[in-house]
KOLSE-882088 format. One record per residue (C-alpha): residue in one letter; x, y, z; residue number from 1. Coordinates in steps of 0.5 Angstrom, whole numbers, plus 2048, in hexadecimal, padded with zeros to 3 digits. Layout:
REM KOLSE-882088
  koldren   px   py   pz  tormi
        A    X    Y    Z    NUM
...
This chain:
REM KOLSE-882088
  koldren   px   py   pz  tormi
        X  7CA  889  845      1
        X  7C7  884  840      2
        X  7C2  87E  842      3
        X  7C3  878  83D      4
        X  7BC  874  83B      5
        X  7BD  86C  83C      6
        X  7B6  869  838      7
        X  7B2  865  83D      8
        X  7B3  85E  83D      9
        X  7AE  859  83C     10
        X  7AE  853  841     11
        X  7AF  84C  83D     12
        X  7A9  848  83D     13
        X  7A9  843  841     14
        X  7A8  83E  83C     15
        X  7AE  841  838     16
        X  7B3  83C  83B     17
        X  7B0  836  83C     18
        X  7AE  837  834     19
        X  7B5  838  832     20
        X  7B7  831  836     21
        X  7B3  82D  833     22
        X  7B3  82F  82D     23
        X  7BC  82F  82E     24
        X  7BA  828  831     25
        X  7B7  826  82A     26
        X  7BC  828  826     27
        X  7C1  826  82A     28
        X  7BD  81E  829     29
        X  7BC  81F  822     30
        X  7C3  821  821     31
        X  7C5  81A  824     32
        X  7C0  815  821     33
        X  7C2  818  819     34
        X  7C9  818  81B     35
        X  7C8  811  81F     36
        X  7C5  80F  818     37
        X  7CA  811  814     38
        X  7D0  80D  819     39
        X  7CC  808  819     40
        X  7CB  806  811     41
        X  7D2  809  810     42
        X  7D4  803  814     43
        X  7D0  7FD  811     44
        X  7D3  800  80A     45
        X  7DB  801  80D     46
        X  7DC  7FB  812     47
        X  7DC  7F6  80D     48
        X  7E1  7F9  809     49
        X  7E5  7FA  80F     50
        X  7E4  7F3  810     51
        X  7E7  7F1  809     52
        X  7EC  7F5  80A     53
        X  7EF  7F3  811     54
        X  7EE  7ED  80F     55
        X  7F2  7EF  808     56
        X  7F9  7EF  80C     57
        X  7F9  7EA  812     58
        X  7FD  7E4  811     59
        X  7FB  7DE  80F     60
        X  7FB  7DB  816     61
        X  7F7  7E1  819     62
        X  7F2  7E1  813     63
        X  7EF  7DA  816     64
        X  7EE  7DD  81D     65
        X  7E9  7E2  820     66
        X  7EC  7E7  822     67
        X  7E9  7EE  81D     68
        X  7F1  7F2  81E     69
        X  7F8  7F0  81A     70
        X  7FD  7EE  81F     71
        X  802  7F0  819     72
        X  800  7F4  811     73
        X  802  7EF  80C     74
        X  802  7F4  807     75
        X  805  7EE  803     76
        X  7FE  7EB  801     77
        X  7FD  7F0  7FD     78
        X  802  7EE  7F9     79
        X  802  7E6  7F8     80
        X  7FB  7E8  7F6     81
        X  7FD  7ED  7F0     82
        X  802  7E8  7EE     83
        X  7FD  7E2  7EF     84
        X  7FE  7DF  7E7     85
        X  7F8  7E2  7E4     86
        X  7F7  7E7  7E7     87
        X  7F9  7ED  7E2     88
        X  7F5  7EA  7DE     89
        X  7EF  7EA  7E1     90
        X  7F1  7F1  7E2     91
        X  7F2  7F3  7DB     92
        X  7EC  7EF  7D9     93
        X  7E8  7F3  7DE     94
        X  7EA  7FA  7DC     95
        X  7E9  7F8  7D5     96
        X  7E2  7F6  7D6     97
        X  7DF  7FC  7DB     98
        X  7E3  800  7D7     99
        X  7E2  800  7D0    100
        X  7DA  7FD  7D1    101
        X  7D9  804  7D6    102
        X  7DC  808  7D0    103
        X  7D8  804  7CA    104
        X  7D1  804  7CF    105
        X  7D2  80B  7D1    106
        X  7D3  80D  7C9    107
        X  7CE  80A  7C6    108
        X  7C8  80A  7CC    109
        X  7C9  813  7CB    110
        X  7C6  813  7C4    111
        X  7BF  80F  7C6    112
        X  7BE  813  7CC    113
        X  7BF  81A  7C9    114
        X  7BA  818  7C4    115
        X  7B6  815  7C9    116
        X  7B6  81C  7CD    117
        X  7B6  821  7C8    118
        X  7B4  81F  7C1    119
        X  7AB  81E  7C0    120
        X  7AA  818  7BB    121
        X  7A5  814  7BA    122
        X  7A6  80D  7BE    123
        X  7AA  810  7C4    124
        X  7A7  80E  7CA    125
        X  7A7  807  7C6    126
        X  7AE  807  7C7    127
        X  7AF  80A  7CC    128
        X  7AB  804  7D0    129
        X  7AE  7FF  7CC    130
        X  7B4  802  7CF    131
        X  7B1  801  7D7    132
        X  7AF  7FA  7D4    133
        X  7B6  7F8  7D3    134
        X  7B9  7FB  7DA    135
        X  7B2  7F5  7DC    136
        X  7B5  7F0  7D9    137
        X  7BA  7EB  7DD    138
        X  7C1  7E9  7D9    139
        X  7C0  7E1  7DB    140
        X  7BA  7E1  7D6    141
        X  7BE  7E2  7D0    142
        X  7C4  7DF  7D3    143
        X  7C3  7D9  7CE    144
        X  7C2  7DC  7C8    145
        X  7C7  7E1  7C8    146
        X  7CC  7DC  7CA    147
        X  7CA  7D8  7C4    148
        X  7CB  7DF  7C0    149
        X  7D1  7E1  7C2    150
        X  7D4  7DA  7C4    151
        X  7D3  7D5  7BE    152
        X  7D1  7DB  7B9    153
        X  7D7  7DF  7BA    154
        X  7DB  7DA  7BE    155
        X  7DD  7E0  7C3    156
        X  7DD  7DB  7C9    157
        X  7E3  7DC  7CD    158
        X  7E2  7E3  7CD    159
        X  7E0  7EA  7D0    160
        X  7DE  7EC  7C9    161
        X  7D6  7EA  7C9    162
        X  7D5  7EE  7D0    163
        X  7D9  7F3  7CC    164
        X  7D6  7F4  7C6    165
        X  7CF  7F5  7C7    166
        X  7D1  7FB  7CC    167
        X  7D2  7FF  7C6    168
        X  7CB  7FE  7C4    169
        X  7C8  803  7CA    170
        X  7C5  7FF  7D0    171
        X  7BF  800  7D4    172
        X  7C0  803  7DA    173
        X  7C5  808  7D7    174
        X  7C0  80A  7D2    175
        X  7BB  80C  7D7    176
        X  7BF  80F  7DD    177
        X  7C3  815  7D7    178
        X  7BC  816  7D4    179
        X  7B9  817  7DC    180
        X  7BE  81C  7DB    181
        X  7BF  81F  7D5    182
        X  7B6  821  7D6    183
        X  7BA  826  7DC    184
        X  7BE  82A  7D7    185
        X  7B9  830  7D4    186
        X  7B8  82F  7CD    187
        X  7B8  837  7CC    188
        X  7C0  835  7CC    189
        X  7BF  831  7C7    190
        X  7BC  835  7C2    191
        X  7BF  83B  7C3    192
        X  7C5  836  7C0    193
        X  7C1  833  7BA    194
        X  7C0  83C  7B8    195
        X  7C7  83C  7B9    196
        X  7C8  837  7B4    197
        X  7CA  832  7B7    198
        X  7C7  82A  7B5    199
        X  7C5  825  7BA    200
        X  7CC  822  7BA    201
        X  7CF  828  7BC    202
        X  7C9  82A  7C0    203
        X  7CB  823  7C5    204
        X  7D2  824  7C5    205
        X  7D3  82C  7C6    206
        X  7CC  82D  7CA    207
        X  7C9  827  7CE    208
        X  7CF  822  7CE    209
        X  7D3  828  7D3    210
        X  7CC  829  7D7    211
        X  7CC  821  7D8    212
        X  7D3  820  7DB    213
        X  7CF  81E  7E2    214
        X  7CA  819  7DF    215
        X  7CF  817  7DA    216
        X  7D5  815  7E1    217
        X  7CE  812  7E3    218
        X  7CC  80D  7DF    219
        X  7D5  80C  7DD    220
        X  7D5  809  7E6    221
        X  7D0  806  7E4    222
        X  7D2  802  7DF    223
        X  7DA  802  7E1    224
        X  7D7  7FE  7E7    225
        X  7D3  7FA  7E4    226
        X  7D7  7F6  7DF    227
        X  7DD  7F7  7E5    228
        X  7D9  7F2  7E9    229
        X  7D6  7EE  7E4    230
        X  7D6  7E7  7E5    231
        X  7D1  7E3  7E2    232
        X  7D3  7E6  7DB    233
        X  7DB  7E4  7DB    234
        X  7D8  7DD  7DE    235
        X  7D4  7DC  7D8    236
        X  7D8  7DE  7D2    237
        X  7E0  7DE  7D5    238
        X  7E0  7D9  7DA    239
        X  7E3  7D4  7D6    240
        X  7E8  7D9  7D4    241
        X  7ED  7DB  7DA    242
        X  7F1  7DF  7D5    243
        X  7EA  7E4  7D6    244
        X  7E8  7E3  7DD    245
        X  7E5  7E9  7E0    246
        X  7E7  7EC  7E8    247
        X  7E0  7E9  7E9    248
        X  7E1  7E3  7E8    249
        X  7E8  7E1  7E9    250
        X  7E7  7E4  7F0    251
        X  7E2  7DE  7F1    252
        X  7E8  7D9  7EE    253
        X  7ED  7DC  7F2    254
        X  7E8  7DC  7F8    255
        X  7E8  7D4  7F6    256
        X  7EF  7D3  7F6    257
        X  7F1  7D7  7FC    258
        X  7EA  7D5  800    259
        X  7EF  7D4  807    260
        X  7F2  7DA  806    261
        X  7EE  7DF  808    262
        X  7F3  7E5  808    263
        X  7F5  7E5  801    264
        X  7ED  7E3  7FF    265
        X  7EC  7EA  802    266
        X  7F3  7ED  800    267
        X  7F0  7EC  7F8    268
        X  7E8  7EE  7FA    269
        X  7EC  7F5  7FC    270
        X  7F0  7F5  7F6    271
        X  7E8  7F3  7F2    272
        X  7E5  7F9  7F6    273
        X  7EA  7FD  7F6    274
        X  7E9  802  7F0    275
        X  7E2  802  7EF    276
        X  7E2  805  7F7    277
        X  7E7  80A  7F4    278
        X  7E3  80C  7ED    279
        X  7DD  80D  7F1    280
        X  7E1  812  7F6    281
        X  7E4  816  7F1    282
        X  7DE  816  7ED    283
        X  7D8  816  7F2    284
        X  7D7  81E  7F2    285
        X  7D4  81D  7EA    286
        X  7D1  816  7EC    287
        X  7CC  819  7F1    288
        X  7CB  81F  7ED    289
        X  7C9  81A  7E7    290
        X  7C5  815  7EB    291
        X  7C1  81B  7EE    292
        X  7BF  81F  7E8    293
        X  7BD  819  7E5    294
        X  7B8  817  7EA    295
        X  7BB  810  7EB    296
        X  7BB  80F  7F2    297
        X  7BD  808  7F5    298
């Protein structure tokens, strides 16, 4: 006959208990209160453009009224917007500007900034705070000569071309946001490039630019948002052109003349916002990661 062995059991501290409730009870608080947060700014940001588009696809008639949910979806809205005289234009105006100015900011704003993150030359942090200077620097206090310039030296006025332009001669605030990037990547990555041979050239384009991808989709957003909604730069050299309004500023006519209409003023809001909503979405792993290792925090 065998006789099993049990270990002793130790009686549980009285305090065990109450202990483990009070500190489940915390967690169980704290959980609420970050997740309450969260809910609670996540609602302050999405209401309104619940808002914007429930309004978007009432009916003209519903539009006036109070109520906050359509009796029926106008999705036909949409479509008087897109076929408003002008329209396509602004559109095309838009990506052109956006576009093409995010491409000739971004190209031309990689050089400086490589130099100013990894080559040593006297006058360095000469430039680099007269790069800081500029970001300080607000564009109303040059508007005057820089339309004079552009307007009556070049006769460019009535055109986006003088917002355009002067992108592919680097811009401030990219210069700083990759060169706070580029000070990430290792210089040991670098210099084993130049023993293989590789010239500076080479060395941007096979080495740091691949290592830049994030800090390089950052300052792109960036700069695609800014002249996507850029107003006060189509007003003051294109607005007496119709043939070159921008989305911005043709949405602030079309506001004018459908200034009862609140459903289709709606309608083309949406249609404003709408893709940058969407490039923001599908590129908002690298955004983050961009604006995060460069340090700029908002």
């Amino acid at each position: 006959m065998t006789q099993v062995l049990t270990a002793p059991t130790t009686p549980a501290s009285p305090a065990a208990g109450p202990a483990a409730r009070t500190a489940r009870r915390k967690a169980l608080l704290r959980w609420i209160a970050v997740h309450s947060l969260g809910i609670a700014a996540a609602l302050f940001f999405f209401l309104p453009f619940l808002f914007v588009f429930l309004t978007s696809v009432m009916s003209d008639q519903q539009a006036l009224t109070r109520e906050l949910w359509p009796h029926s979806w106008e999705w036909g809205n949409y479509a008087k917007v897109w076929h408003t005289p002008g329209f396509l234009t602004w559109w095309r105006n838009t990506l052109l500007y956006a576009g093409l100015g995010t491409v000739l900011t971004v190209a031309s704003s990689i050089p400086v900034a490589y130099a100013l993150a990894k080559f040593r030359f006297r006058g360095r942090n000469l430039s680099l705070m007269l790069v800081i200077s500029m970001m300080m620097l607000p564009p109303q206090v040059i508007v005057i000569p820089m339309y004079l310039f552009w307007a009556k030296q070049l006769g460019l006025s009535g055109t986006l071309w003088p917002l355009i332009i002067p992108m592919a001669f680097g811009d401030a605030f990219s210069i700083f946001l990759l060169r706070q990037f580029l000070l990430t990547i290792p210089n040991e990555y670098l210099d084993s490039a130049r023993v293989d041979g590789c010239g500076e050239f080479r060395t941007l384009t096979r080495i740091v630019l691949p290592m830049a991808k994030p800090g390089i989709a950052a300052v792109a957003l960036f700069q695609f948002f800014y002249a996507w909604n850029d107003y006060f730069g189509p007003q003051i050299y294109a607005s007496e052109n119709k043939a070159a309004w921008t989305l911005s500023y043709g949405l602030e006519s079309f506001k004018g003349a459908h200034h009862t209409d609140w459903n289709l003023t709606m309608a083309a809001t949406v249609l404003v916002m709408a893709p940058v909503v969407l490039v923001f979405f599908l590129a908002q792993k690298a955004f983050v990661e961009g604006v995060t290792l460069t340090g700029v925090k908002g």
